[in-house]
VOPAGU-2260 file (C-alpha; in pm, 1 decimal, decimal comma):
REM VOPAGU-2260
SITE   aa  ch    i         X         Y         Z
SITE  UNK   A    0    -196,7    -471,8    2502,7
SITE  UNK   A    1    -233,3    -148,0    2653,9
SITE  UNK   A    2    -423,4     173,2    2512,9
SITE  UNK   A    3    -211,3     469,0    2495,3
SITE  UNK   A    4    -421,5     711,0    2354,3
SITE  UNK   A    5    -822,2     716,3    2381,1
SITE  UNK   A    6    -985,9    1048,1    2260,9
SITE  UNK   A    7   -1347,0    1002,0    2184,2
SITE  UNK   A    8   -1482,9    1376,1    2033,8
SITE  UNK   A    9   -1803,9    1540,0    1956,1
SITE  UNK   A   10   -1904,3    1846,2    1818,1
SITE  UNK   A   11   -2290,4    1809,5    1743,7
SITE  UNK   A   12   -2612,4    1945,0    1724,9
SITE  UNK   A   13   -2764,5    1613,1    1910,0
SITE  UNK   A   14   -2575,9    1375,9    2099,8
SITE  UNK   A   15   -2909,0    1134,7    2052,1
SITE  UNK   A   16   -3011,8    1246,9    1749,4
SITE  UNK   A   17   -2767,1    1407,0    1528,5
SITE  UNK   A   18   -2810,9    1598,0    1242,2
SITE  UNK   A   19   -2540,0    1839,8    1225,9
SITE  UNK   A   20   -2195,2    1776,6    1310,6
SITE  UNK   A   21   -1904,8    1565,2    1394,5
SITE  UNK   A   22   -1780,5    1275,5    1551,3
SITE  UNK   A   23   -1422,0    1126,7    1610,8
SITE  UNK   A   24   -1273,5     849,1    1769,8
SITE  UNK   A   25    -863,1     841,8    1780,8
SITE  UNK   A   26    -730,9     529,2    1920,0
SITE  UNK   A   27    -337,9     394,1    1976,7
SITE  UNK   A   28    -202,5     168,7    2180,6
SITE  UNK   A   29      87,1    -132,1    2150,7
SITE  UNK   A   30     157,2    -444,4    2319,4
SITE  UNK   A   31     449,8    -743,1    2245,8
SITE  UNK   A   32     332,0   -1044,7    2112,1
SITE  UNK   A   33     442,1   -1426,5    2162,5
SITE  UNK   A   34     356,6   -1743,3    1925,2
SITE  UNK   A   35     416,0   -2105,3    2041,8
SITE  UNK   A   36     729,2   -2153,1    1805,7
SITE  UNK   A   37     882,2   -1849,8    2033,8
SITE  UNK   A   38     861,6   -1567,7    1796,7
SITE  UNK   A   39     814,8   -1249,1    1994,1
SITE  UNK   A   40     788,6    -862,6    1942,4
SITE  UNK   A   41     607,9    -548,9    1991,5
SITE  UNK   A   42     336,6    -366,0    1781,6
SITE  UNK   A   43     139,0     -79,8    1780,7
SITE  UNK   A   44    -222,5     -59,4    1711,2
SITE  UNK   A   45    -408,8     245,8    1543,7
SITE  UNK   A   46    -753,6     300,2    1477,0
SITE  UNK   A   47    -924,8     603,8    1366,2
SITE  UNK   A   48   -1304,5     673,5    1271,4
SITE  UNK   A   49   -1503,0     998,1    1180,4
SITE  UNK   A   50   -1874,1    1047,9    1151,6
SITE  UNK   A   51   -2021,5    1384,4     972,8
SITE  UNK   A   52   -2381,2    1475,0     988,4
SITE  UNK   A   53   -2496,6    1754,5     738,8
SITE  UNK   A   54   -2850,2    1917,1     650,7
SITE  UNK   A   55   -2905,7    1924,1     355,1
SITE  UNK   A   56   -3188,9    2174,6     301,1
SITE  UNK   A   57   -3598,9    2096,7     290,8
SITE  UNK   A   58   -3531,6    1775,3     524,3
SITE  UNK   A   59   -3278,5    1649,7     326,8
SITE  UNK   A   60   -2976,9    1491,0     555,4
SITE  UNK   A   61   -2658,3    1349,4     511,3
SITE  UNK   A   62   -2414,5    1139,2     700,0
SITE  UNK   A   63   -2085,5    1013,7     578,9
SITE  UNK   A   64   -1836,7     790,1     802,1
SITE  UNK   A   65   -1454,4     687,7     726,2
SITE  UNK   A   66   -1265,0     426,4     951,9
SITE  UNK   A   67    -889,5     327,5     892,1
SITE  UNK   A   68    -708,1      83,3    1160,5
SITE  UNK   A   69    -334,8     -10,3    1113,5
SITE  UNK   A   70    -126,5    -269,1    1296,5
SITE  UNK   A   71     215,3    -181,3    1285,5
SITE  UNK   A   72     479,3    -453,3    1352,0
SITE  UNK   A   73     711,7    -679,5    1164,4
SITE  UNK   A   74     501,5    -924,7     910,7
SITE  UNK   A   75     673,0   -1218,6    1113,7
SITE  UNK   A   76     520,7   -1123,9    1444,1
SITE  UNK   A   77     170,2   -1277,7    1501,5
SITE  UNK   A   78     -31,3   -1038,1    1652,3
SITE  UNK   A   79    -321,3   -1127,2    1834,8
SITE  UNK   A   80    -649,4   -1205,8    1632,9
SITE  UNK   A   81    -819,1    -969,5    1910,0
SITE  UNK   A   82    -552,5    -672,3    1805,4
SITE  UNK   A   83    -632,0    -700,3    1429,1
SITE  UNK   A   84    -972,8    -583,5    1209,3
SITE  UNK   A   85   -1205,2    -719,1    1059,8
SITE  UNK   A   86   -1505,7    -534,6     853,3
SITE  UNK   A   87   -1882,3    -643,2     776,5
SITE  UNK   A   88   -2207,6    -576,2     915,0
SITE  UNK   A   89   -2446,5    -311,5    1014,6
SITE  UNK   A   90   -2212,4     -52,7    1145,0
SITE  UNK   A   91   -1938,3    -132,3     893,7
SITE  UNK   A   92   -2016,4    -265,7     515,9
SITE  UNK   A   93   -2395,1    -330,6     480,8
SITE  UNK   A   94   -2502,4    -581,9     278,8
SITE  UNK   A   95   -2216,2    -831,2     428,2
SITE  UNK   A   96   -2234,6   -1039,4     758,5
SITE  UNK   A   97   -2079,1    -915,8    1066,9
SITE  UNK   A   98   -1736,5    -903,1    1041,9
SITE  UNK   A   99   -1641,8   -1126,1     757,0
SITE  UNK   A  100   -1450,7    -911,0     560,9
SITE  UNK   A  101   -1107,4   -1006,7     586,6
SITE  UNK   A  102    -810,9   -1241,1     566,7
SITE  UNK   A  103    -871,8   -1600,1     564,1
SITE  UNK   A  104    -667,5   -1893,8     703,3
SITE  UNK   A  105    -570,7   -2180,3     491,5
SITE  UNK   A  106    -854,4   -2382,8     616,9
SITE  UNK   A  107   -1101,5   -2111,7     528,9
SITE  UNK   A  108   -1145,5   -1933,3     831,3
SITE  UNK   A  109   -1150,2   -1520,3     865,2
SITE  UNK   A  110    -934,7   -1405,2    1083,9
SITE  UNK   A  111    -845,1   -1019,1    1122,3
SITE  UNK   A  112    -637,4    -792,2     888,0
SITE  UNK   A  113    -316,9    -571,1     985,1
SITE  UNK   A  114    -498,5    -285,1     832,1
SITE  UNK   A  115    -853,4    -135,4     793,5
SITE  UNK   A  116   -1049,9      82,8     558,2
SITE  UNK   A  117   -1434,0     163,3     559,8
SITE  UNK   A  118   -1668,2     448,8     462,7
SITE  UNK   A  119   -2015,5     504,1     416,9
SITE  UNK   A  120   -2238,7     809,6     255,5
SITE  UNK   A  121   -2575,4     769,9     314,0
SITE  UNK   A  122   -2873,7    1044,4     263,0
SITE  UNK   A  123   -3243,4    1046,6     452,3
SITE  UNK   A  124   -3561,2    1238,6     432,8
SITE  UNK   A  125   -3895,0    1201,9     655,9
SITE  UNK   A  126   -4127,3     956,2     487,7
SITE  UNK   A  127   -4406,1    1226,4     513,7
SITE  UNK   A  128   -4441,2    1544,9     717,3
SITE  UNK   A  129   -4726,8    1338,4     919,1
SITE  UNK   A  130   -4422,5    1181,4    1027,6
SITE  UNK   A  131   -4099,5    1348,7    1109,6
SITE  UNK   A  132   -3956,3    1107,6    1350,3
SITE  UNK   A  133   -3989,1     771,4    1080,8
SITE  UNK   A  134   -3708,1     881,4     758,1
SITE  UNK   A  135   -3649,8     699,0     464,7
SITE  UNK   A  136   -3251,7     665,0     364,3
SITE  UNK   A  137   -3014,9     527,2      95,1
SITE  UNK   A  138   -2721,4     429,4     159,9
SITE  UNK   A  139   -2333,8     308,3       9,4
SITE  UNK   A  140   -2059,5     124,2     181,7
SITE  UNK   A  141   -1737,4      11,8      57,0
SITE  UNK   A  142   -1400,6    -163,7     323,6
SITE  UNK   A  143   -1215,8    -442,2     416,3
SITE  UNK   A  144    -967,2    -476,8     641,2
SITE  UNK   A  145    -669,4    -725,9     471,9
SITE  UNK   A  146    -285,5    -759,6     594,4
SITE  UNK   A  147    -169,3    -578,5     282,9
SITE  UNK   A  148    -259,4    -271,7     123,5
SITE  UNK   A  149    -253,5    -436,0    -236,0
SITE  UNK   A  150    -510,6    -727,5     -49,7
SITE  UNK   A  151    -708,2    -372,8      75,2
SITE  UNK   A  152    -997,6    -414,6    -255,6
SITE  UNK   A  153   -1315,7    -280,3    -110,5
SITE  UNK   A  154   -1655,8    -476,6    -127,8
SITE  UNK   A  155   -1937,7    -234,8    -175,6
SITE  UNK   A  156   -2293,4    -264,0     -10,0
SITE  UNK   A  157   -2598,7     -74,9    -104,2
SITE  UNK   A  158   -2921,9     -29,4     -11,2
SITE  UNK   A  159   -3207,8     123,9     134,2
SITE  UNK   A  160   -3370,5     161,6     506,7
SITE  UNK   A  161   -3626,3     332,6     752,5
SITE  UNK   A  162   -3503,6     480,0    1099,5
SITE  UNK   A  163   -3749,9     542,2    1354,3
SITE  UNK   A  164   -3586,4     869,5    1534,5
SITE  UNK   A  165   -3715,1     764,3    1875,2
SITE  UNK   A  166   -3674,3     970,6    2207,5
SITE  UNK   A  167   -3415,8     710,8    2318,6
SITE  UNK   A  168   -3235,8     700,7    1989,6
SITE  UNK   A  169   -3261,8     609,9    1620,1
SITE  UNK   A  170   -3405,8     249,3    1562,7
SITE  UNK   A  171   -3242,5     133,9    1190,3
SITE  UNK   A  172   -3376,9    -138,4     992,9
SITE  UNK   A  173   -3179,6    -149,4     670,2
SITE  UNK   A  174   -3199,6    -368,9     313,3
SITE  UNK   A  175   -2858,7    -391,0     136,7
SITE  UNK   A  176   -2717,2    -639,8     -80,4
């Protein structure tokens, strides 16, 4: 597998902190695959995911993320498990563990998807003005990542969560079910 294209983007207000802004991450790449009953072929790999921060007025903030992944090949080409997506977890769909959300084998196992689809929207505000760097947020996330886009059915996860803004970065600590 080789990366083609890796262009990593920011326009915002904080690269530690960010309140204001935008984030991008374009990936591409392709590769040729081989299974043990000598099926071979090439695919591509895409992956895309943007992150927008936005004040909302009297300490009011807003962040919003969508991430879409494609593997693009023949459906009888097995593609590496390392080459497809899976969703779940803290930086993905809340609420779910880490990377379950996807295909599973006939014995039960996940394994990744061909494609990918996630998105948050969340909203914060400073638990007091005694204390701007601790904030208070609520949160929704919906994705999966599944080998069809009929299979794509988003689970949703919701909750709430504090985030210490520290001077090294934000510290999250989030309920969601």
């Amino acid at each position: 597998y080789i990366t083609v294209l890796a262009y990593p983007e920011k326009i915002i207000d904080n690269p530690l902190l960010p309140t204001q802004g935008l984030t991008m991450t374009l990936q591409g790449g392709g590769g040729t695959a081989h299974d043990s009953s000598g099926t071979s072929g090439g695919f591509g790999r895409l992956y895309g995911r943007v992150t927008g921060y936005l004040p909302l007025g009297q300490d009011w903030h807003a962040e919003g993320r969508l991430e879409l992944g494609g593997v693009l090949t023949r459906a009888s080409i097995l593609v590496p498990d390392s080459q497809r997506f899976r969703a779940g977890g803290d930086d993905s769909v809340r609420g779910y563990p880490y990377r379950t959300l996807a295909p599973l084998t006939d014995k039960g196992a996940v394994t990744g998807g061909r494609l990918l689809f996630t998105a948050s929207a969340e909203v914060a505000h400073p638990v007091s003005r005694n204390l701007p760097s601790v904030w208070w947020a609520g949160f929704i996330d919906a994705g999966r990542a599944a080998d069809s886009v009929q299979d794509l059915k988003p689970a949703l996860g919701y909750g709430v969560g504090l985030r210490w803004r520290s001077p090294v970065g934000p510290l999250k600590l989030d309920w969601a079910w």
